[in-house]
N, C-alpha and C positions, 0 to 999 in steps of 0.2 A: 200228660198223655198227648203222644202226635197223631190228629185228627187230619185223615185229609180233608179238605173241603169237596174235594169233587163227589164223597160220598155224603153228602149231607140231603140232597134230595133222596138217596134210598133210605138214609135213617129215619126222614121224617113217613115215610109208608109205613111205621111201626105205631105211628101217635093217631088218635083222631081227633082232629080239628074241633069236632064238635062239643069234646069234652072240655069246660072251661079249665079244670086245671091242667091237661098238659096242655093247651092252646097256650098258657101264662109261662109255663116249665118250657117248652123249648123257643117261646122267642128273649125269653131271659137267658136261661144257658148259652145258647147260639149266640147271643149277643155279648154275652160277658166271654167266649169261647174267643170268637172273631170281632172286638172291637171296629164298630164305625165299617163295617168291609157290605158297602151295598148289594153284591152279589149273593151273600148269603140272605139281608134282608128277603132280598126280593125272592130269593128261593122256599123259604119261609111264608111270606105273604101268598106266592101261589100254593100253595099248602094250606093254609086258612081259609084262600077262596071255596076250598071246596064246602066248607060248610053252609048249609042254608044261612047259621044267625051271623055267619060275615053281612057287614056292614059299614058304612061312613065312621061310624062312632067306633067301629072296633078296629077298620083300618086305623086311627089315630093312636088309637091306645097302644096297638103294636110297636109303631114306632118309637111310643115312651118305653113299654117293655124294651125293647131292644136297644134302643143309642141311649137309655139314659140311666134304666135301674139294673142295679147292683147286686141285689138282691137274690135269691133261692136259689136252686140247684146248679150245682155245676155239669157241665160236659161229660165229664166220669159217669157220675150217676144217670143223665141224659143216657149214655152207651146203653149201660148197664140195663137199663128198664127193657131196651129193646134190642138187647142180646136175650133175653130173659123170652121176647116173641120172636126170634128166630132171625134177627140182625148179624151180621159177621164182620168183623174188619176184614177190607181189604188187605190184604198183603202183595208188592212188588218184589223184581229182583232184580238186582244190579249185578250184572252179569256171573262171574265165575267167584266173587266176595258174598254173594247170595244176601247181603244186605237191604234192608227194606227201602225203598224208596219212600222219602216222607215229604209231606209240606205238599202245598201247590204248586210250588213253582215248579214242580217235574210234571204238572199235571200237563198233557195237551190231548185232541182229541186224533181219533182216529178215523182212518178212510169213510167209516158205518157213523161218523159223527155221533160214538156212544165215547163216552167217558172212560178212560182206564187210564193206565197210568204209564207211564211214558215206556217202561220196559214191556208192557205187556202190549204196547205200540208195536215197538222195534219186532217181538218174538212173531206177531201177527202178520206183519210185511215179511221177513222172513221167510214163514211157513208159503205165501202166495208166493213169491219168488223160487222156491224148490219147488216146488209143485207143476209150476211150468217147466220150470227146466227139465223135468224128467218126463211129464206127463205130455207135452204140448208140443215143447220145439222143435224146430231140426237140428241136424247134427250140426247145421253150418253155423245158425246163432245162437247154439246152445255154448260151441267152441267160441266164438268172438264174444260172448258176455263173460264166458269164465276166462278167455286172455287179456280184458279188461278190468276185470274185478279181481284180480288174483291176490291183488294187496291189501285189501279191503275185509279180508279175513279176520281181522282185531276187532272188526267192526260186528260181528256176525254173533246172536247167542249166544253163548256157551254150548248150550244143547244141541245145538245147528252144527256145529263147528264139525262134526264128525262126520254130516254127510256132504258137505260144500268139499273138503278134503279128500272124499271118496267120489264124487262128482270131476275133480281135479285129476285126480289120478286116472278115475277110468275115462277119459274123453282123450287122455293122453296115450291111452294104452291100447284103445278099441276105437278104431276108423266107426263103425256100426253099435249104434246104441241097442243093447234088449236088457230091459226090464232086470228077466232070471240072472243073466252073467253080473249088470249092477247091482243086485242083492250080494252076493258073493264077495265082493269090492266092498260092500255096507260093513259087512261081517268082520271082513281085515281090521277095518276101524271102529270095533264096535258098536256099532247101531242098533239098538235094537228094535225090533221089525215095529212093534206096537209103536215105540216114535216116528217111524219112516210112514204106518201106516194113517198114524194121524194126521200127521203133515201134509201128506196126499190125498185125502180124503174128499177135503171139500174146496175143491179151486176150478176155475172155470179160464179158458183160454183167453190169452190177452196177446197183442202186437207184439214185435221186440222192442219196440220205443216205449213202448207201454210199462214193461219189463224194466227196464234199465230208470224209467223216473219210479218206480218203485225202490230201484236198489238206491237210487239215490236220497231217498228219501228216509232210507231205513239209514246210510249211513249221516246223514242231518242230525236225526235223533241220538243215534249212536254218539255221536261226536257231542252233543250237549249235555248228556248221561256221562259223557266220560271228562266233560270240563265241572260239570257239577259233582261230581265225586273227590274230583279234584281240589275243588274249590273249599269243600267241607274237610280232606285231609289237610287245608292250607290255613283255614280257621281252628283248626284242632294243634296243628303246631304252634297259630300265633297265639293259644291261650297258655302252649306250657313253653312260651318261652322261646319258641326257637327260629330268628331272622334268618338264620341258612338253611333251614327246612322251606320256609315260607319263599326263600329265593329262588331256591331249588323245584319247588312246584310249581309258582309262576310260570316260571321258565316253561317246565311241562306243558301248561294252560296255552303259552305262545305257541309252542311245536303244534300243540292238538289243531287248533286251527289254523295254521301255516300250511299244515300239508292236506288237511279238509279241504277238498273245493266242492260240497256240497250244499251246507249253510245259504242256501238260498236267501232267506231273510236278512242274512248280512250280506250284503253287494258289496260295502266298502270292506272288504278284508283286511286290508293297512290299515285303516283307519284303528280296526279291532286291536290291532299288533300293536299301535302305536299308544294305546289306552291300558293294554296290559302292561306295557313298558313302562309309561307313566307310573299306574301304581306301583310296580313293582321300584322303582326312583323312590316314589313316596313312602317307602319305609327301610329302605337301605341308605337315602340320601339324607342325613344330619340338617341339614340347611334348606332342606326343599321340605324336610318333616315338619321343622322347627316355624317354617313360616306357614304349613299347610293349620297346622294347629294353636290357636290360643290358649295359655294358662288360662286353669281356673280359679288362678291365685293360690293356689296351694298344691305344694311339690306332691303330695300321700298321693292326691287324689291324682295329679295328671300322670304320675308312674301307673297307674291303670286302666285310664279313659284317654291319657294323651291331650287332651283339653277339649276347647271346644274347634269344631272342622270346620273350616271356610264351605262356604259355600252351600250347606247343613244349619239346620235349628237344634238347639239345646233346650230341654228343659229344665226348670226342678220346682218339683212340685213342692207346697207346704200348707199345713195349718196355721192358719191367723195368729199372728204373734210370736210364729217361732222363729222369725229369722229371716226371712227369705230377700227381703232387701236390701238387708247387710251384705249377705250371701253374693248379692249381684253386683254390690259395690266393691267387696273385696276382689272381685274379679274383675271390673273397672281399672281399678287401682293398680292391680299387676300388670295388666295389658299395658296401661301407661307409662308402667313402672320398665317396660320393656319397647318404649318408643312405638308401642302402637298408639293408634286413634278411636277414641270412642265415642259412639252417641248413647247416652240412656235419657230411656224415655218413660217416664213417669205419672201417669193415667190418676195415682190416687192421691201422690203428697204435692209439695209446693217445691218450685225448683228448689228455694232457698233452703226446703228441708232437709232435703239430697245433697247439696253443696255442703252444708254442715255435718251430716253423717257421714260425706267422704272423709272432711278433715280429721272430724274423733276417730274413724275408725283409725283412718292412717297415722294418726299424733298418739291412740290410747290416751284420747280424753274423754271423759265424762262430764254430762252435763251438772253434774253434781260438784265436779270440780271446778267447771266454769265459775257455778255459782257463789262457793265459797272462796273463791282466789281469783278471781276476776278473767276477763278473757286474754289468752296469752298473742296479742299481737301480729307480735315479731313471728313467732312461730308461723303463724297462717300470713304472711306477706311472702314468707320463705316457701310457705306451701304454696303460694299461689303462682310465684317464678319458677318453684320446681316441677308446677303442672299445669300448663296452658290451658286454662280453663275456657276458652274462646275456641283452644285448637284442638289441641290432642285429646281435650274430654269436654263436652257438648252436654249440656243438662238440657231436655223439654219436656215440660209439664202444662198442664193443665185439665179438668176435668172435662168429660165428656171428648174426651180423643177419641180416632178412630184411625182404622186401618190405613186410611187416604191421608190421613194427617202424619200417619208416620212416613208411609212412601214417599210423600211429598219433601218431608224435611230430608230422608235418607237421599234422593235425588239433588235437593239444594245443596246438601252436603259434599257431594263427590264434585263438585262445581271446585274446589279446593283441592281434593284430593280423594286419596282412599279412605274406606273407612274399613277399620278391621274386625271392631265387634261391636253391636249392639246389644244392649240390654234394654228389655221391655218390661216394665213393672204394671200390671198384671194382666193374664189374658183375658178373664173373665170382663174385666170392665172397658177393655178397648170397644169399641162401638164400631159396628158394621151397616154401612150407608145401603148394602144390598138386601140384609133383610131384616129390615128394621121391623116387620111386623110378624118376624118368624119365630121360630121356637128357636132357645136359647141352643140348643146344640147345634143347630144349624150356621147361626152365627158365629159359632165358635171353631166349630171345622173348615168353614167358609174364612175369616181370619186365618187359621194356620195354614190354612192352604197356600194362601197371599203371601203369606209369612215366609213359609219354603221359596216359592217365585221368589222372590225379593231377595233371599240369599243365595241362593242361585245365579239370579240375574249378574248382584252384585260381587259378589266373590267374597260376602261377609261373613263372620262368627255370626250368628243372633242366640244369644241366650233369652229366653222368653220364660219369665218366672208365674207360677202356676196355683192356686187355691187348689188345696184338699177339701173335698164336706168334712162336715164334722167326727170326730171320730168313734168307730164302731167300736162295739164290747162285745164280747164274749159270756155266756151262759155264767162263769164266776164273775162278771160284774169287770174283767181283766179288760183292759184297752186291747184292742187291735193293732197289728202294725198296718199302716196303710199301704193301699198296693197302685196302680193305676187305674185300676176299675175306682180309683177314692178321686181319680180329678173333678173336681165339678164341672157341670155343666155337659162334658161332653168327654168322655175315655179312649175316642174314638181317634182323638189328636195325636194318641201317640205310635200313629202306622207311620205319619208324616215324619215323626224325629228319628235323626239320629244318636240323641243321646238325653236319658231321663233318669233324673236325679231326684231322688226324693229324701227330704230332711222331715223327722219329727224328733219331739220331746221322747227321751227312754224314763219315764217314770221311775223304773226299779233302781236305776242308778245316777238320778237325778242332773243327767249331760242330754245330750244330743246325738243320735246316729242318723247316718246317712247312707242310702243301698242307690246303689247302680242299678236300676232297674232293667234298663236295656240299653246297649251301645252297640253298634251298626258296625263296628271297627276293631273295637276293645273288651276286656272283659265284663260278664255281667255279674250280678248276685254276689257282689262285693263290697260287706257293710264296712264304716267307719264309725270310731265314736270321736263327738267335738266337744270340746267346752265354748263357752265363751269368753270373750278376751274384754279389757278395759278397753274403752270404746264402742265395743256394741259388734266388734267382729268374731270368727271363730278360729277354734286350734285343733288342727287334728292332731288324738291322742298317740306315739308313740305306739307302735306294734297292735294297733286296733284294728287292722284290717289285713286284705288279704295280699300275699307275695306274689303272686301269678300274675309277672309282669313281664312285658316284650323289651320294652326298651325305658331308662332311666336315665332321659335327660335332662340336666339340670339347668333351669331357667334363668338365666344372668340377668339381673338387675342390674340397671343403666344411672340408677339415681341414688347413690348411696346418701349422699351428703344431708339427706331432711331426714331424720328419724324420730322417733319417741323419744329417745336421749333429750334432742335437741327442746322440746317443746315443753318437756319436764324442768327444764332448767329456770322457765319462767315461773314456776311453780313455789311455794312452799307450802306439800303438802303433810296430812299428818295420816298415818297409818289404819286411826279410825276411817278417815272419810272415805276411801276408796280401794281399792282393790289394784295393784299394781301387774303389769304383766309382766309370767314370767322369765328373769333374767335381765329384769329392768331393775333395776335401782335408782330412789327419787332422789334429786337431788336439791340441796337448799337455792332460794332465788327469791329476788324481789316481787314481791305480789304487784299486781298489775293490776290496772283499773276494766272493768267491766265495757267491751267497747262491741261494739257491730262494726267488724270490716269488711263487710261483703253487703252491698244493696246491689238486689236482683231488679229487673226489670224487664217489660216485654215477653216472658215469660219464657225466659233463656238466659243461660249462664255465660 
């Protein structure tokens, strides 16, 4: 359901505060509604104030309700209670397509500093603007506004449009304005009187300068209503596929503001031009794509998410034990695997642990195999030449990290060069030097916040891997799929990402699926199923997922010559021990003595 936010204070005039369960019901709903969105909080909270038994103890508890539990009603039913006492959704309209305007971000206020929604802006400016013009002015500036504004007509209602047209004609036709003969004119263009008469009804005289920062004002709005319409016909192409549609509307997006010189708030208008230009580069240019995004290490997924975006955080959330380190290393691994540079940073294991799960993943070895066949050498000396583990891939671990520990090492690191992606292993346990004596969501919003800065500043991927709670059941006793209201600690981190990936266990079919939960860019609500691979890494299954894809481009690997092939050679193993990947075939070879060739120290790879 699309809520706007700016009716959230009339919906709460349905609840009373004093009542302990809805006082529970809508800062739970609203919270699980608007994720971590303080302006809702706080519209909420003065909403609570009004009760006498608000208090210290109940301000706090709100806050748990809201940033943290998951829990009871939804939104929907929140409506529903108080449609039920006499609530209505607003409805907008977007000009002459009569479509509803949704979301906030059309929200702005108006002159009366009351809420509405950005078309019922523009129709309000409007209405004062003819009102004058017929009611107020003289002939002389009623003639020099309409020879100024004559082009500005695209800009104007729909419902408007009939008497600006008839305002045009007769100013041109009649030296002497009167009332009766302009009705007559109305009439040509069909007007109907009941619209002329509303329109006129209630307006009070104003200057011509006064006049004309109105008209400009309505064409401001006009002009943002009409790139946001645009904007959303240009995400609706880039879901089904189509890069000459999405060029073609760009395009559009430049014109609208080129020929705007309304836009007040944007002074630098080039600047505007030159940003639309860029992106529109960034998905028609191969090579300006290919460096804007990192693989995620696997082709399924980045034919629908693109990978991970410079400059942007990544998530992907998981339950304990399913995967999720792997997950980061297999994406390590790629980026390498394509001359990028990585830092992963590792809050729970030992560098030496991460430096070993690279090589299994990357070789499909198991520590099982290790152990019955000794350690294969040659192989990881090969892995170690074929990946700069000083350079292109940077391990730092240790416990009790924090925010400042990673900016730090991210800073010492560009001292060398770029870095292209970072992985953080986990959010939950990075440590926050700002509020160390806060509540745990606070620290954890406060982190991703830093987080985003950082790759922004930096012009970095950050994948940031993520704790699910535990997982919910259903009334048969049936597991939940997890959603992002399941992050721990805090749900509120994912207004900051651009792209959240959540992996769990599929029970019923005893693999792995993974859903797109939200991407900023690319498609969303796109599950995959994976297995696991020998090593500890994953496979996405053939034809598991969804085909609404923009663009498929395929990832060159730079470093053919080290593979599982190669590492298996050192091998002789037997069929019982291990599990082969497939399309690998083992091959016989001299068992090898059991050796450590990697001592870590300093606490870096």
């Amino acid at each position: 359901m699309n809520f706007d936010k700016a009716q959230v204070a009339e919906l709460l005039n349905y609840f009373e505060p004093s009542e302990r369960d809805e006082w529970v019901d809508v800062f739970r709903a609203l919270g699980n509604a608007f994720p971590g969105d303080g302006d809702v909080f706080n519209k909420c909270v003065s909403w609570a104030s009004r009760s006498d038994k608000h208090d210290a103890a109940a301000a706090k508890h709100e806050k748990s309700l809201f940033y943290k539990d998951n829990q009871g009603i939804g939104i929907g039913v929140l409506i529903k209670k108080a449609q039920e006492r006499g609530f209505s959704m607003r409805q907008g309209q977007v000009f002459s397509n009569k479509s509803k305007v949704d979301d906030a971000a059309v929200e702005l206020k108006s002159s009366e500093a009351t809420e509405m929604t950005l078309y019922d802006s523009i129709k309000n400016l409007s209405s004062l603007i003819i009102a004058n013009l017929i009611m107020y002015c003289t002939a002389e500036d009623r003639s020099k506004f309409i020879s100024r504004y004559k082009n500005s007509i695209k800009k104007i209602p729909v419902e408007h449009v009939g008497i600006f047209k008839a305002l045009y004609e007769h100013t041109k036709t009649h030296s002497i304005f009167v009332l009766k003969e302009f009705r007559q004119t109305l009439h040509k263009f069909n007007v109907p009187d009941e619209l002329f008469k509303a329109v006129t009804s209630a307006s009070s005289p104003v200057t011509f300068d006064t006049l004309c920062e109105q008209m400009e004002q309505m064409i401001d709005k006009a002009s943002r209503l009409q790139i946001i319409n645009i904007s959303k016909a240009n995400i609706k192409a880039a879901l089904e596929g189509s890069a000459s549609d999405m060029k073609d509307l760009t395009n559009q997006a430049m014109m609208c503001l080129g020929s705007n010189t309304g836009l007040k708030e944007l002074k630098e208008r080039d600047e505007v031009l030159k940003s639309c230009n860029s992106a529109l580069n960034d998905i028609s240019d191969p090579d300006v794509f290919n460096h804007l995004y990192i693989s995620t290490g696997y082709q399924s997924i980045d034919n629908q998410v693109y990978g991970y975006r410079r400059g942007e955080v990544s998530i992907l959330a998981a339950h304990t034990g399913v995967g999720k380190t792997y997950f980061g290393i297999e994406s390590a691994l790629r980026a390498i695997d394509n001359n990028k540079r990585v830092l992963f940073f590792t809050a729970e294991m030992s560098v030496d642990s991460i430096a070993q799960r690279l090589f299994m993943v990357k070789m499909k070895v198991t520590e099982k195999m290790v152990k019955e066949h000794g350690f294969p050498h040659k192989a990881f000396n090969e892995f170690k030449q074929a990946y700069d583990l000083n350079n292109n891939l940077k391990i730092i671990g240790g416990r009790s990290m924090s925010i400042n520990d990673i900016k730090s090492s991210v800073d010492s690191a560009k001292f060398i060069g770029d870095v292209d992606l970072i992985v953080i292993d986990y959010l939950q346990i990075i440590e926050n030097d700002r509020y160390k004596r806060g509540e745990q969501w606070e620290q954890i919003s406060d982190v991703m916040r830093q987080l985003v800065a950082l790759a922004q500043d930096s012009d970095t991927a950050i994948l940031v891997l993520t704790q699910l709670t535990k997982p919910q059941f259903d009334k048969g006793k049936k597991k939940k799929e997890p959603t992002l209201y399941d992050i721990a600690g805090s749900s509120g981190v994912v207004r900051d990402v651009a792209l959240a990936l959540i992996l769990f266990k599929d029970d019923e079919k005893s693999n792995f699926k993974m859903v797109v939960a939200k991407s900023r860019y690319a498609s969303t609500s796109v599950h995959f199923e994976l297995t696991r691979t020998t090593g500890g890494g994953f496979h996405v299954l053939d034809g598991s997922y969804s085909n609404s894809k923009i663009f498929d481009q395929s990832v060159a690997t730079v470093k053919p010559s080290i593979s599982a092939d190669n590492v298996l050679d050192e091998f002789t193993p037997r069929d019982e021990d291990y599990e082969i990947a497939p399309g690998v075939e083992p091959k016989s070879a001299d068992d090898m003595d059991l050796e450590v060739a990697y001592m870590v120290g300093d606490g870096e790879l």
